[in-house]
C-alpha positions in Angstrom: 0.0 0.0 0.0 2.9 2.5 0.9 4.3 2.2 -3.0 0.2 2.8 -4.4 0.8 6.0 -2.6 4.6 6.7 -3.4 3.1 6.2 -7.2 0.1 8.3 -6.8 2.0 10.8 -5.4 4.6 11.1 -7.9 2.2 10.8 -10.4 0.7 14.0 -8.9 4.0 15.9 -8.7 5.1 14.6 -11.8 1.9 16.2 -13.6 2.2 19.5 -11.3 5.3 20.3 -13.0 4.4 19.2 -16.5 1.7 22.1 -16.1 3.3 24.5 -14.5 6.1 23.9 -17.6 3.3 24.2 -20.2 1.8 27.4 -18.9 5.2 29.1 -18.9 5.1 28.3 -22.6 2.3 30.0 -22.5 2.4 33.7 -22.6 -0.3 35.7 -22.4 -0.7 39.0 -23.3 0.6 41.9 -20.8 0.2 45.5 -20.3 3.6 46.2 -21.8 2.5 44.5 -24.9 -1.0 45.2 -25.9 -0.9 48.1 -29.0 -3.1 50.2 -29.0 -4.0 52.1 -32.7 -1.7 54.8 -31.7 1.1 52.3 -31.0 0.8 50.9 -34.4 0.9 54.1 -36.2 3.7 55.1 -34.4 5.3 51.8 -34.6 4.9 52.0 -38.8 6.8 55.1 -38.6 10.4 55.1 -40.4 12.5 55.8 -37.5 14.7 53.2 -37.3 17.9 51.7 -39.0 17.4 49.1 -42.0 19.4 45.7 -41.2 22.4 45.4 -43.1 22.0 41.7 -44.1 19.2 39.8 -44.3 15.6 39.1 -43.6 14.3 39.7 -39.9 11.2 39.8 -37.8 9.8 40.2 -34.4 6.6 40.6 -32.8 6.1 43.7 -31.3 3.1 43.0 -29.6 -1.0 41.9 -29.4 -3.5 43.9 -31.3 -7.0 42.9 -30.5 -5.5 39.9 -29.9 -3.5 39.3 -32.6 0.0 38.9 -32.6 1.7 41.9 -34.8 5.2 41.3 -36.6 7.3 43.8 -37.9 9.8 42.4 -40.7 12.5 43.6 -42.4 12.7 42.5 -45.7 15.9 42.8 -47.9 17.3 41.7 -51.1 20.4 41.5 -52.0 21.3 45.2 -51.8 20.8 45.6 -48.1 19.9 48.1 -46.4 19.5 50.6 -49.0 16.9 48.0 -50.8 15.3 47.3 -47.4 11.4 47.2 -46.7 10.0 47.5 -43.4 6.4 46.0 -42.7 4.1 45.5 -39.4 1.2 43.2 -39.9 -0.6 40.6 -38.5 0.7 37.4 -37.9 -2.7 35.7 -38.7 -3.4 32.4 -36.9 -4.1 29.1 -39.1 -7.4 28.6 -38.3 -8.4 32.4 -39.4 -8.5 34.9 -41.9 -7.4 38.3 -42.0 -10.9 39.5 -42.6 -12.5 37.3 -39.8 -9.6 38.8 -37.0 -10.7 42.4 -38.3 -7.4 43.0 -41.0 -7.0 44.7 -44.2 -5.6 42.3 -47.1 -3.2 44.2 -49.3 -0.3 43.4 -51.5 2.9 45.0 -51.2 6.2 44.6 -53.4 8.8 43.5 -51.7 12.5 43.1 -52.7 14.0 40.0 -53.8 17.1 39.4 -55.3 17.5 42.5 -57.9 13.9 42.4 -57.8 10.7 43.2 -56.3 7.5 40.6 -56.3 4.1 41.4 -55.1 3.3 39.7 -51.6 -0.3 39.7 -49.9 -0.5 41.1 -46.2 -2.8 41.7 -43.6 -2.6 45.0 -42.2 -4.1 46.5 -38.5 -7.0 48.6 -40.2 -5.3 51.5 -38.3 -2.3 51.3 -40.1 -3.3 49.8 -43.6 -4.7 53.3 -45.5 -1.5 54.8 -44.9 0.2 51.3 -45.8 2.5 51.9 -49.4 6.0 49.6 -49.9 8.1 52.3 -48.9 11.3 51.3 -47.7 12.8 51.5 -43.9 14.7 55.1 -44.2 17.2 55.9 -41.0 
């Protein structure tokens, strides 16, 4: 009987800990990283240095509960041929329209070329959206 409880109880402990590892996997969204619509419009500002190699991307936050992602995008001419680009990072199950996005297609640089790519914008920030590049 003492090793049915020595089981049980590990059992227990061992599924405590698998949870409490799972929900720090988890994150939920914080003060510090909800945008508001003034957030994003600052955010798609041109303030900040182009990359000088390569593609790269980051969330910068939740929108109405949507992760947003700002990319850098660059060809082979980096950074003058650099395009900057916050937008939804649209879960599988969805569409941009059903999480309240704006579809649009933007050129984006690749190789010594540009090729259309479809979007979806925060409707606070897609009228203003054009494929201008990331200026310092």
């Amino acid at each position: 009987m003492f090793t049915v409880k020595t089981t049980s109880t590990t059992k227990a402990l061992t599924l405590s800990a698998l949870f409490l590892s799972l929900s720090a996997c988890v994150s939920l969204p914080t003060n510090e990283n909800i945008l508001t619509d003034a957030d994003l419009i600052r955010a798609a500002q041109p303030k900040e240095l182009a990359p000088t190699e390569g593609a790269q991307q980051k969330v910068i936050g939740v929108h109405n509960g949507i992760a947003v992602v700002k990319s850098f995008q660059c060809s082979d001419l980096c950074p003058q041929n650099t395009l900057r680009v916050i937008y939804y990072d649209v879960p599988t199950d969805a569409t941009c329209d059903s999480i309240g996005g704006v579809t649009k297609s933007i050129l984006v640089p690749i190789a010594i070329t540009v090729m259309p790519k479809e979007y979806c914008f925060p409707k606070a920030i897609a009228d203003y959206w054009e494929s201008y590049p990331a200026k310092p």
